[in-house]
N, CA, C and O atoms as CSV, one atom per row, in Angstrom:
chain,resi,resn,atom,element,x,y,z
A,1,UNK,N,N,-2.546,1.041,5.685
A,1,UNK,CA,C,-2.636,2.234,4.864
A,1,UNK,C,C,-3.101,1.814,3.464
A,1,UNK,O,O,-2.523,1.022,2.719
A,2,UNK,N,N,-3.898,2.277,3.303
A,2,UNK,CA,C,-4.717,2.315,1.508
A,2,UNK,C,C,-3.694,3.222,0.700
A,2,UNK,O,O,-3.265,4.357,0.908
A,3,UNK,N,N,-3.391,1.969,-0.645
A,3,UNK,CA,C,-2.827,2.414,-1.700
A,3,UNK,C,C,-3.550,4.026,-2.602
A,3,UNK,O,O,-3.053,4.974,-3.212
A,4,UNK,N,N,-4.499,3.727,-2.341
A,4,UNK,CA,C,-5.405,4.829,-3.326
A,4,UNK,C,C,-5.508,6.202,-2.492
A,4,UNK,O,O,-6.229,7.134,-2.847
A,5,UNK,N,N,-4.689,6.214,-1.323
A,5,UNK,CA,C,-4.504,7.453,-0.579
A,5,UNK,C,C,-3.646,8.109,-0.815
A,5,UNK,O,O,-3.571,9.265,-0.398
A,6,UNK,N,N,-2.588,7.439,-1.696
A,6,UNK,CA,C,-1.115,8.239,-2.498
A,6,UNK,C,C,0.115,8.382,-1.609
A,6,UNK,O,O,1.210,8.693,-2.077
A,7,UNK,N,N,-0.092,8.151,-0.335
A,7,UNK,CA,C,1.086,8.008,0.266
A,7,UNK,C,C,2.857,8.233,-0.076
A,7,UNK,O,O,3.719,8.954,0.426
A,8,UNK,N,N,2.856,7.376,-1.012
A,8,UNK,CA,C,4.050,7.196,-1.417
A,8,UNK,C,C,4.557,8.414,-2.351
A,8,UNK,O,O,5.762,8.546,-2.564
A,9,UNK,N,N,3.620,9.286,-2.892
A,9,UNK,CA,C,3.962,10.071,-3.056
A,9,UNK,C,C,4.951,11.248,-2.604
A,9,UNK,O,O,5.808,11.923,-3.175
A,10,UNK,N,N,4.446,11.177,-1.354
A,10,UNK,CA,C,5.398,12.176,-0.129
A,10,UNK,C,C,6.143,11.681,0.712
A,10,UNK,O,O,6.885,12.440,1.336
A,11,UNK,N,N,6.164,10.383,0.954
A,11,UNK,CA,C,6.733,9.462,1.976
A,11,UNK,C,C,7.832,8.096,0.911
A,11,UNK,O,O,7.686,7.687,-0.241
A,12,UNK,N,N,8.972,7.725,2.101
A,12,UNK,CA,C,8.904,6.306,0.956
A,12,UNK,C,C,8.412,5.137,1.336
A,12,UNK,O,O,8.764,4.183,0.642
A,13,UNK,N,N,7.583,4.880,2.380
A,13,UNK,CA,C,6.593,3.624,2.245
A,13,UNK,C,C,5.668,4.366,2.584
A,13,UNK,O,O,5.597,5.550,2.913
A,14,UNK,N,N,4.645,3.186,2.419
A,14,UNK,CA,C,3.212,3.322,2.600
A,14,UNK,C,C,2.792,2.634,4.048
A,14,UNK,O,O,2.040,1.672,4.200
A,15,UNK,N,N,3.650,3.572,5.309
A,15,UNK,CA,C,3.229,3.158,6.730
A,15,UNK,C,C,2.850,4.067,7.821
A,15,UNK,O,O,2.953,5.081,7.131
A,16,UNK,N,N,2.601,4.385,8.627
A,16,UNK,CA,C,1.830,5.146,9.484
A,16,UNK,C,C,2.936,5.857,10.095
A,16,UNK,O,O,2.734,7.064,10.233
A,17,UNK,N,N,4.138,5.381,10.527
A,17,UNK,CA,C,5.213,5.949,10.945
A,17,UNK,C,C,5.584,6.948,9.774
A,17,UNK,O,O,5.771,8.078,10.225
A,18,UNK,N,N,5.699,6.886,8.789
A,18,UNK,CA,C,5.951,8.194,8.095
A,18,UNK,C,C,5.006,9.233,7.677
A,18,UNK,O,O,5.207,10.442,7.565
A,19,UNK,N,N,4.005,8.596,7.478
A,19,UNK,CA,C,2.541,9.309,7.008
A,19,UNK,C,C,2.441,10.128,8.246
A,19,UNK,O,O,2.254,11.326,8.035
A,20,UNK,N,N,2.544,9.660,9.811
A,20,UNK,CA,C,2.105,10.381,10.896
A,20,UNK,C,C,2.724,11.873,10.750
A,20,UNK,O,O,1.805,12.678,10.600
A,21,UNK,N,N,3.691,12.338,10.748
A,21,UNK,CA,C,4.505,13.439,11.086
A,21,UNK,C,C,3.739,14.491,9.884
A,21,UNK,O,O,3.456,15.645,10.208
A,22,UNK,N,N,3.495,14.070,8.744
A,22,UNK,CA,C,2.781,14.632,7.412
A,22,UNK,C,C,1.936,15.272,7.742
A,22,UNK,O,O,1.710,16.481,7.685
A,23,UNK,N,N,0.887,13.554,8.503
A,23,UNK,CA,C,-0.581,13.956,9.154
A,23,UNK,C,C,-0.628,15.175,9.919
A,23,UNK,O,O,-1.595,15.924,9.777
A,24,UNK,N,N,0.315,15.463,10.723
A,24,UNK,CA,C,0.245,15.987,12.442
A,24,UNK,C,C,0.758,17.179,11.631
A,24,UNK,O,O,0.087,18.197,11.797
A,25,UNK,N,N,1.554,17.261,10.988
A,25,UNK,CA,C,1.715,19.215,10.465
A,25,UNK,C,C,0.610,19.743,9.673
A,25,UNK,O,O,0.216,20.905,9.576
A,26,UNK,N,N,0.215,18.756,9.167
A,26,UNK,CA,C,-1.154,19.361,8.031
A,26,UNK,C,C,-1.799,19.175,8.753
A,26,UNK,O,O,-2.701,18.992,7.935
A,27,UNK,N,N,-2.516,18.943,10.121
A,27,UNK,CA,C,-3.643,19.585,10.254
A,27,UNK,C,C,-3.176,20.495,11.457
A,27,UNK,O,O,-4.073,21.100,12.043
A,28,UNK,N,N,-2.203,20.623,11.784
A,28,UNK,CA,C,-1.447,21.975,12.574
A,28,UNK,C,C,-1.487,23.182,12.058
A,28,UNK,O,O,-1.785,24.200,12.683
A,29,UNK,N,N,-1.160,23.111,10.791
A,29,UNK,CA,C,-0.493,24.223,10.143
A,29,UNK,C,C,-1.108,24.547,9.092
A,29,UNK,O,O,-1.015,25.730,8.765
A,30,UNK,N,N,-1.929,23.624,8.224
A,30,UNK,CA,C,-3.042,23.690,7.134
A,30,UNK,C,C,-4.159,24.596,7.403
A,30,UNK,O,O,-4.538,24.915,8.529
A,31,UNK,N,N,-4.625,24.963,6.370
A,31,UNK,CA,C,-6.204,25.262,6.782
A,31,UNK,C,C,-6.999,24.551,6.837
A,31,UNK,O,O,-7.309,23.711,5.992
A,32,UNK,N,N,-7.574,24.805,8.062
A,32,UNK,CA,C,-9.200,23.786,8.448
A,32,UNK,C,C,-10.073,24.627,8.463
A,32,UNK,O,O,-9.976,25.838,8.664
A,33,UNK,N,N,-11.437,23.668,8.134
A,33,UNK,CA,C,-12.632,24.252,8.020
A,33,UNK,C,C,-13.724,23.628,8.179
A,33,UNK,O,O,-13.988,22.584,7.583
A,34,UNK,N,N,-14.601,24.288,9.133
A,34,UNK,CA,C,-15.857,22.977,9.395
A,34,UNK,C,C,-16.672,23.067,8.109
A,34,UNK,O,O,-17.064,23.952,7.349
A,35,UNK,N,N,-16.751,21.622,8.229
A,35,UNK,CA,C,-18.103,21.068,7.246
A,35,UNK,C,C,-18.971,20.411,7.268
A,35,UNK,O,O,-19.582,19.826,6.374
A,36,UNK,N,N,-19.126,20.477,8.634
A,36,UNK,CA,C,-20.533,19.546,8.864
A,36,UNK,C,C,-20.607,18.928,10.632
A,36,UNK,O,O,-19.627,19.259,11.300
A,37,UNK,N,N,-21.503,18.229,11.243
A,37,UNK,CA,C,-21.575,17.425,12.222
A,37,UNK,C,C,-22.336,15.962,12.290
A,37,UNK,O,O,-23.186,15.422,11.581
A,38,UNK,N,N,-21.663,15.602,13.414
A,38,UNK,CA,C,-21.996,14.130,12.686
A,38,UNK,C,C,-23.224,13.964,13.742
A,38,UNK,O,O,-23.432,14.927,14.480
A,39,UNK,N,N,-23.990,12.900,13.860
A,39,UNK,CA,C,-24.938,12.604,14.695
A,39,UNK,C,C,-25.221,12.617,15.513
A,39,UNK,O,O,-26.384,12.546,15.912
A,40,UNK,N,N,-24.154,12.725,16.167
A,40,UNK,CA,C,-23.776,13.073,17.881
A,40,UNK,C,C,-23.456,14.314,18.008
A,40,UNK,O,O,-22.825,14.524,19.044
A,41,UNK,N,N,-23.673,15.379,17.251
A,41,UNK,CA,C,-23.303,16.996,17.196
A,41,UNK,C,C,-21.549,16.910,17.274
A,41,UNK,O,O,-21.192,17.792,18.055
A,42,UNK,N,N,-20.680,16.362,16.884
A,42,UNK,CA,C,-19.617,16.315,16.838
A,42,UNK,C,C,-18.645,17.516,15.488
A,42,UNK,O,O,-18.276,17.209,14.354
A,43,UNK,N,N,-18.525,18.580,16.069
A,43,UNK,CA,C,-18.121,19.113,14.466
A,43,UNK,C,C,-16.964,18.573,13.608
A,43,UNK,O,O,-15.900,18.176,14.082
A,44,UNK,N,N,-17.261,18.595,12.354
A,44,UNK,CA,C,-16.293,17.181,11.081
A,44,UNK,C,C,-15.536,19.064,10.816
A,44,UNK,O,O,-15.841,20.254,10.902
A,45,UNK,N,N,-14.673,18.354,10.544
A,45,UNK,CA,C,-13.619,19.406,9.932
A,45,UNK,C,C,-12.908,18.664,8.571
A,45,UNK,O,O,-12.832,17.468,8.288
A,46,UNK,N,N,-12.373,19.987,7.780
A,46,UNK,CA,C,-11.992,19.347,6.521
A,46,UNK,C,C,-10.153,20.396,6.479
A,46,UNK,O,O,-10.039,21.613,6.632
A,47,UNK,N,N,-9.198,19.557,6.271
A,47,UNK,CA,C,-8.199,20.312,6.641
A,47,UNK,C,C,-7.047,20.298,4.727
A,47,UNK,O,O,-6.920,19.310,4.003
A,48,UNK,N,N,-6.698,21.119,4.576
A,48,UNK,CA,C,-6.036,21.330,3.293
A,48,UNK,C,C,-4.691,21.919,3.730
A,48,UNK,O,O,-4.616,22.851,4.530
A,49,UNK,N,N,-3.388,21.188,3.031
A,49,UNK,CA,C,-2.170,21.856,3.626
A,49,UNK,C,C,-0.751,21.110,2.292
A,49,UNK,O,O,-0.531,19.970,1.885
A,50,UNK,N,N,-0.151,22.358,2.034
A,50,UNK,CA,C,0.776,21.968,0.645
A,50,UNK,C,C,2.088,21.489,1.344
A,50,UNK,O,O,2.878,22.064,2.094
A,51,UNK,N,N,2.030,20.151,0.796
A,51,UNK,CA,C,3.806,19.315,1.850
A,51,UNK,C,C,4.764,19.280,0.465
A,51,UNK,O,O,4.468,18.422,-0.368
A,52,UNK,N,N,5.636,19.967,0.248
A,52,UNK,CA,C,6.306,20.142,-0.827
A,52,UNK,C,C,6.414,19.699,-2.267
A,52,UNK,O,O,7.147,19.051,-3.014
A,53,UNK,N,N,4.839,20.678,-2.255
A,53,UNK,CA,C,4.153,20.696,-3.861
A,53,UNK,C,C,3.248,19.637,-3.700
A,53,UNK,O,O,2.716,19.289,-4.754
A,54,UNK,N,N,2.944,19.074,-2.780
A,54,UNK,CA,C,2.002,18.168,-2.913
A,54,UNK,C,C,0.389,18.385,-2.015
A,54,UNK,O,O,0.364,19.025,-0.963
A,55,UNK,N,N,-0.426,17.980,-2.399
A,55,UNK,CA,C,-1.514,18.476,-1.389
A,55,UNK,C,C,-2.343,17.433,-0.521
A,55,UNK,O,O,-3.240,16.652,-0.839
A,56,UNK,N,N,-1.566,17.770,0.984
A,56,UNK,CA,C,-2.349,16.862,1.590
A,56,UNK,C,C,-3.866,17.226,1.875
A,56,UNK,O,O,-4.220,18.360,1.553
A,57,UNK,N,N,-4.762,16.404,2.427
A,57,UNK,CA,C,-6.179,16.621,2.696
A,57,UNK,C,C,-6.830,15.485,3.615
A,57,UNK,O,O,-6.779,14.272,3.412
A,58,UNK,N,N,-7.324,16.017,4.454
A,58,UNK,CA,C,-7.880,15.125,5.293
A,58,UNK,C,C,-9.238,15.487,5.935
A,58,UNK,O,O,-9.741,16.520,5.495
A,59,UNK,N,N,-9.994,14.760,6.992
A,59,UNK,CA,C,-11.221,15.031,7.205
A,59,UNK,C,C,-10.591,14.845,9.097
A,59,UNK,O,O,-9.557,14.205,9.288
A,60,UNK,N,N,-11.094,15.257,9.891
A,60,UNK,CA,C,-11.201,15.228,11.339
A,60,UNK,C,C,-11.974,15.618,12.459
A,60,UNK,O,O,-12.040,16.821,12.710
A,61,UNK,N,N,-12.617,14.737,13.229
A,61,UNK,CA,C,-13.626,15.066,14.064
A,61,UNK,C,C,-13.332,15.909,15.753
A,61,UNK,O,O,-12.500,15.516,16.571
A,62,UNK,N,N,-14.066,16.863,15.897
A,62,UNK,CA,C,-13.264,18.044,17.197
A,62,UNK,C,C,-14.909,17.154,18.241
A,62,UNK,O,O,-16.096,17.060,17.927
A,63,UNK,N,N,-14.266,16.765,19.268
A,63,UNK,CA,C,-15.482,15.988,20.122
A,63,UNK,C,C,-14.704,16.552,21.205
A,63,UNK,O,O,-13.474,16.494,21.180
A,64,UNK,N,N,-15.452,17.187,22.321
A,64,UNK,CA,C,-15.159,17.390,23.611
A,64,UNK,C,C,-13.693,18.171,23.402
A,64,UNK,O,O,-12.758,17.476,23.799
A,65,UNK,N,N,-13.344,19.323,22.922
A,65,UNK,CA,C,-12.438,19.852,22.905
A,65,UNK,C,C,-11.157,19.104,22.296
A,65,UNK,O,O,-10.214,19.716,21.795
A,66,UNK,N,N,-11.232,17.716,22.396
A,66,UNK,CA,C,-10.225,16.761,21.180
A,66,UNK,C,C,-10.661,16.368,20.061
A,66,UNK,O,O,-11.675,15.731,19.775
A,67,UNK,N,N,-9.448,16.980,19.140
A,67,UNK,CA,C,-9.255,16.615,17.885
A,67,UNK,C,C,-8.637,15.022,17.609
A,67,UNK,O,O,-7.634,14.595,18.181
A,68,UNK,N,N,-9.546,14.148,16.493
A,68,UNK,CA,C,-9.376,13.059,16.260
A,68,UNK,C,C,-8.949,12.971,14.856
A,68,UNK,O,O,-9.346,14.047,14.409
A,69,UNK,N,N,-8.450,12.419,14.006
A,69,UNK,CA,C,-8.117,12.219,13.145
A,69,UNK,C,C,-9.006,11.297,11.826
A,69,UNK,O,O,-8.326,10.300,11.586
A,70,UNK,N,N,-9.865,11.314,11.218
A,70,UNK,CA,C,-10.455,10.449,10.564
A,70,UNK,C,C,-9.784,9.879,9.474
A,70,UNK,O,O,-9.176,8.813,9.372
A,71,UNK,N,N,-10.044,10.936,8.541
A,71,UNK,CA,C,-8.825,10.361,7.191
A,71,UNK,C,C,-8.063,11.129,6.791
A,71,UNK,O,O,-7.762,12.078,7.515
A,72,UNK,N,N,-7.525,11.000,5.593
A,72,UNK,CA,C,-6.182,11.515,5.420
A,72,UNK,C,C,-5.622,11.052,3.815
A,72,UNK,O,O,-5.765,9.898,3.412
A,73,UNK,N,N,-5.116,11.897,3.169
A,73,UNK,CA,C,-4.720,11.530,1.617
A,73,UNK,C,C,-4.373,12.674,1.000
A,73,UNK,O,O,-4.770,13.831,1.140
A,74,UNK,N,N,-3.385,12.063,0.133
A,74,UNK,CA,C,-2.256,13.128,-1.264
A,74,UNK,C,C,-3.533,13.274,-2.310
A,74,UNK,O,O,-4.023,12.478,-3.112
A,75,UNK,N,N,-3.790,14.359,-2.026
A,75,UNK,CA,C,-5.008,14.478,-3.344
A,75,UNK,C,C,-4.224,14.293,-4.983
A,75,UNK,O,O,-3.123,14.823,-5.138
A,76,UNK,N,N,-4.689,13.735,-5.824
A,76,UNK,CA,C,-4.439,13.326,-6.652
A,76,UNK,C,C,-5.518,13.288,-7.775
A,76,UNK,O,O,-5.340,12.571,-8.760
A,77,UNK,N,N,-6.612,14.036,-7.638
A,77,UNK,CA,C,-7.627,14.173,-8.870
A,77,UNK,C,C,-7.775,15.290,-8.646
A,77,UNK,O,O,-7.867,15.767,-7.515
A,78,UNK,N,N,-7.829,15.959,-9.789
A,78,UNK,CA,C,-8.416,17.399,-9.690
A,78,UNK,C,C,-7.275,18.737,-9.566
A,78,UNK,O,O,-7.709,19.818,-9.169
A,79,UNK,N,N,-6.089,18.619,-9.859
A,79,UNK,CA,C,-4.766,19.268,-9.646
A,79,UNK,C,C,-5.028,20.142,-10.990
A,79,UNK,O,O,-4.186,20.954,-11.373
């Protein structure tokens, strides 16, 4: 996990076991929105979702009816 993703902000380490559960409601329950496709006609989605006062944001690719996960981060510029 990359420091400059803010993690620790919402979590208390910076590991995938806590970040996951974050991940998996924000893009459940967030708003998503396509923004693009990638080379392979794959549609990129961009997902926005508030985890108590904080704003997660991530990017995720929908291929063959599954959703994949690309990235993921506590936005932290631009508040």
């Amino acid at each position: 996990m990359q420091s400059k993703h803010a993690w620790t902000k919402v979590t208390k380490k910076n590991q995938w076991k806590y970040v996951k559960p974050i991940v998996k409601k924000a893009m459940k329950s967030g708003k998503m929105e396509a923004i693009g496709k990638t080379k392979g006609k794959e549609i990129v989605y961009k997902f926005v979702y508030n985890y108590k006062g904080k704003i997660i944001e991530g990017t995720c690719i929908a291929k063959k009816g599954v959703v994949k996960l690309s990235d993921a981060w506590v936005k932290t510029i631009g508040l």
